[in-house]
N, C-alpha and C positions, 0 to 999 in steps of 0.2 A: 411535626415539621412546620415551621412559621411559612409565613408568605414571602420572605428577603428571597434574593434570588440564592438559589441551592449552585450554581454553578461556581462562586470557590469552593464553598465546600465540599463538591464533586470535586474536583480539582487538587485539594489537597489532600482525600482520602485514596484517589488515583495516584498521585505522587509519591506518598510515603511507605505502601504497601508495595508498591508495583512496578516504579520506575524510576524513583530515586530517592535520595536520604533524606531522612525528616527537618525541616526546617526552611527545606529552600524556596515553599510556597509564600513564603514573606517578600523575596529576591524577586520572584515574577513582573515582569514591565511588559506592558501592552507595544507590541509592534505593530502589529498592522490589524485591520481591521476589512474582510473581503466576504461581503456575499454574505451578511449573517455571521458569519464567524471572525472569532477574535483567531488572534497568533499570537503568542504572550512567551516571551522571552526570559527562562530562569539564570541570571547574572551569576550563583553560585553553580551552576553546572558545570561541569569539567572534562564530559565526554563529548562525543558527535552529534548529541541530540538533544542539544538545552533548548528546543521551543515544542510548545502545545499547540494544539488548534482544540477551539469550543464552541461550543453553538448550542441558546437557549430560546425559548420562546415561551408562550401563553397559549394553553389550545381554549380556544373561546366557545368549543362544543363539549367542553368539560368544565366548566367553573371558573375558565382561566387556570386552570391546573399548569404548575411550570413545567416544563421538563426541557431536558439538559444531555447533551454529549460531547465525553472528551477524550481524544486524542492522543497519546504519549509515546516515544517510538523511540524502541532501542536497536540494533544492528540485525536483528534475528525477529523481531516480534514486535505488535505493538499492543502496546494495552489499551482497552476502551472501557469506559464508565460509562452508565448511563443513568441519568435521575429520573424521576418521576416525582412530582408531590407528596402523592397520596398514597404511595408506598409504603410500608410499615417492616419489615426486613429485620431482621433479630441480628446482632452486629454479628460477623462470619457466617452467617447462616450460608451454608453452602446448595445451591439451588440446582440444577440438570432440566433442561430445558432446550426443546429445538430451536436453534439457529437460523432466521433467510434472512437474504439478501433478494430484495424485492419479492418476490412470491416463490421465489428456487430455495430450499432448502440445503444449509450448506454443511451444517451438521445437527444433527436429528440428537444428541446430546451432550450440548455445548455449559459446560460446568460456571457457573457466576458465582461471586460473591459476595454476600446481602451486607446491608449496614444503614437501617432506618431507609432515607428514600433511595438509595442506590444500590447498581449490581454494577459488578467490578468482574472484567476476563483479563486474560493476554489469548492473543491469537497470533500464528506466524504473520511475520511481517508482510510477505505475498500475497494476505487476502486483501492487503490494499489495493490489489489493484482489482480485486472485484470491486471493492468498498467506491472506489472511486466515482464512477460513471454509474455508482446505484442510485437510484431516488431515493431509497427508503433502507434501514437496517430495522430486523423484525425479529421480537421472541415472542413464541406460541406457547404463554399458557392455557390450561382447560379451560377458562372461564372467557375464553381468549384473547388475540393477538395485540402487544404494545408497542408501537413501531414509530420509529425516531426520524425525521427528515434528513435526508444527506444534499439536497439540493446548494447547490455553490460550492460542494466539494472539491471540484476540480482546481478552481480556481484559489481557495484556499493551501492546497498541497501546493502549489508554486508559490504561495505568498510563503509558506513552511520552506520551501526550497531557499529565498533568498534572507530570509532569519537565520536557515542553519547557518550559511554561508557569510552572514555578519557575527557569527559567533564560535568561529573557528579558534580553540585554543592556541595561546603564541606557541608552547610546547606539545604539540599532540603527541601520545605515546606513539611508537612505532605499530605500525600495521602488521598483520600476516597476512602471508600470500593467499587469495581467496583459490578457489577449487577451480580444477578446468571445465567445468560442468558450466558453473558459472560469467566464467570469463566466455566462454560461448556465446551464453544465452546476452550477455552486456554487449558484445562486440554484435550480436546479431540485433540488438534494441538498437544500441547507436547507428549501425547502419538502415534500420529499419526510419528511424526519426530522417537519417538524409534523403533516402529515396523519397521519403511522405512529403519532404521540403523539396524536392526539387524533380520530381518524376509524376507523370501521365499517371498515374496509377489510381484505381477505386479504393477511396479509405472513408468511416463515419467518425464525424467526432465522439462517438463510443470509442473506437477503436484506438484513435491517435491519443486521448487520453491517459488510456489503460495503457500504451506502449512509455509512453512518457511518467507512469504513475511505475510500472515495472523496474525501468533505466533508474529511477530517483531510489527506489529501493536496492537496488544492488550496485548504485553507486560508493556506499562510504564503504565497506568493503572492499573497493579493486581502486583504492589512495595508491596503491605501490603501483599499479601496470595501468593508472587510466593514462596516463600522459602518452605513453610509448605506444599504449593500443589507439588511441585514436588519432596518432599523427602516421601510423600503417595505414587504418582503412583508409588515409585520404590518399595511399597510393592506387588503389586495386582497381584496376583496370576498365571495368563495368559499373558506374553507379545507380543506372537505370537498368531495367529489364530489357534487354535486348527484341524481345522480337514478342507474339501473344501469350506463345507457350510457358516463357521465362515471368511474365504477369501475372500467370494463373498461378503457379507455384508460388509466388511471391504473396498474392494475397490468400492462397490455402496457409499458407507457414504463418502469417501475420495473424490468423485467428486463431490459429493452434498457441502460438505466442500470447494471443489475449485471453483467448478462454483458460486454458493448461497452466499450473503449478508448475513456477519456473523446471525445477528436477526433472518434473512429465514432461516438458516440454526438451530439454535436451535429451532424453533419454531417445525422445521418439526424431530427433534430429540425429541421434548417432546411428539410430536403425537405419536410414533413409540411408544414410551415408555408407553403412556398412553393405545393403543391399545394392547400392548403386555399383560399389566397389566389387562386390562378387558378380552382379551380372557381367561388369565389361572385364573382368579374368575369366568368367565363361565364353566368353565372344571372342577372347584372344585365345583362347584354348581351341576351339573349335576351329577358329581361323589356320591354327599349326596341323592340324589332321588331314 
């Protein structure tokens, strides 16, 4: 591997395997530029998700060795690349290898894809919002650990939010109705973002983040009900937490929300609800005796 920088060429070995047709890395225009990282616009795309975000550097406690991550994101998943220099990778070499996200281990064997200096995943789309608010993404080999900066993250997924949204096809194909699992967990994000804007409540820029990095992910999916659901919540009668007790709930659900896999997260919202619902038919049962 030469000294040029490896980030197109990360960039087109991520694109053409992994997240879209071959050729379109020619079409790439730079949009913006935030925090270190590019946002880079592919003009042949034709789905919801024609921009990258990348971020390279020089680590100067290594020879200036470059290394490189990028970004790519389809409806369900997004793929990441990651370079290295001095990597040497037999082209598919297929690697198994633990997973962190800052020092937590997020899967103990998370499968890449070699090819000289880079390893190529797809991960569900939800772990972006670990990814977010992390300093650092990490693979532990034996000889060990290679770990890439995420620092400016946040700020570049909004810079990715208003590229997607300059690049909306004039004919988008029609959508399917997303799940009611989902549309939960989005109606409970969105209303989670109004409180945090306009309510007394304890929140870390950790937290509001990841609530805003979650919402961005399960946005392009609910195109068919976002209009209709979010001109409801601006009826509902309480936007604040009413009194301590309704606070504390609020910010218990809000970490369950940030820590939990969107699914774990409404799974353990319908338990709540389903128990709330049987205590008080026991309370009215008792009440008839």
């Amino acid at each position: 591997m030469n000294r040029r920088s490896i980030v197109p060429v990360l960039a087109a070995l991520l694109l053409s395997p992994l997240a879209a047709a071959p050729g379109h890395a020619a079409d790439r225009t730079l949009f913006e530029r935030v925090k270190g990282w590019e946002i880079e616009r592919d003009a042949g795309a034709t789905d919801n998700h024609p921009c990258i975000v990348s971020k390279s550097w020089k680590d100067k406690n290594d020879g200036n060795a470059e290394n490189a991550i990028v970004f790519a994101f389809m409806d369900d998943a997004v793929a990441i690349s990651l370079g290295y220099q001095n990597w040497t990778w037999d082209k598919d070499e297929s690697v198994t290898i633990p997973l962190l996200i800052d020092d937590k281990v997020v899967n103990p064997k998370s499968t890449w894809t070699g090819d000289g200096a880079i390893l190529a995943t797809k991960l569900p789309a939800t772990m972006m919002a670990r990814l977010v608010p992390a300093k650092k993404i990490v693979l532990r080999f034996k000889d060990g650990p290679a770990w890439f900066e995420l620092a400016g993250l946040p700020e570049a997924m909004e810079s990715l939010k208003r590229c997607e949204a300059a690049s909306v096809p004039a004919n988008p194909p029609a959508a399917a109705m997303p799940s009611d699992g989902h549309m939960k967990a989005y109606a409970f994000g969105i209303m989670t973002q109004d409180v945090i804007k306009e309510c007394d409540v304890k929140t870390t820029g950790v937290q509001r983040a990841a609530v805003d990095a979650k919402v961005a992910i399960l946005k392009p999916e609910m195109t068919p009900v976002d209009a209709p659901l979010r001109e409801s919540l601006k009826t509902r009668p309480e936007r604040c937490p009413p009194h301590a007790a309704a606070a504390a709930t609020f910010e218990e659900n809000l970490q369950a929300f940030v820590a939990q896999p969107i699914d774990d997260f409404v799974a353990m919202m319908d338990r709540k609800e389903a128990e709330k619902t049987a205590a008080a038919e026991k309370k009215a049962a008792e009440g008839k005796l």
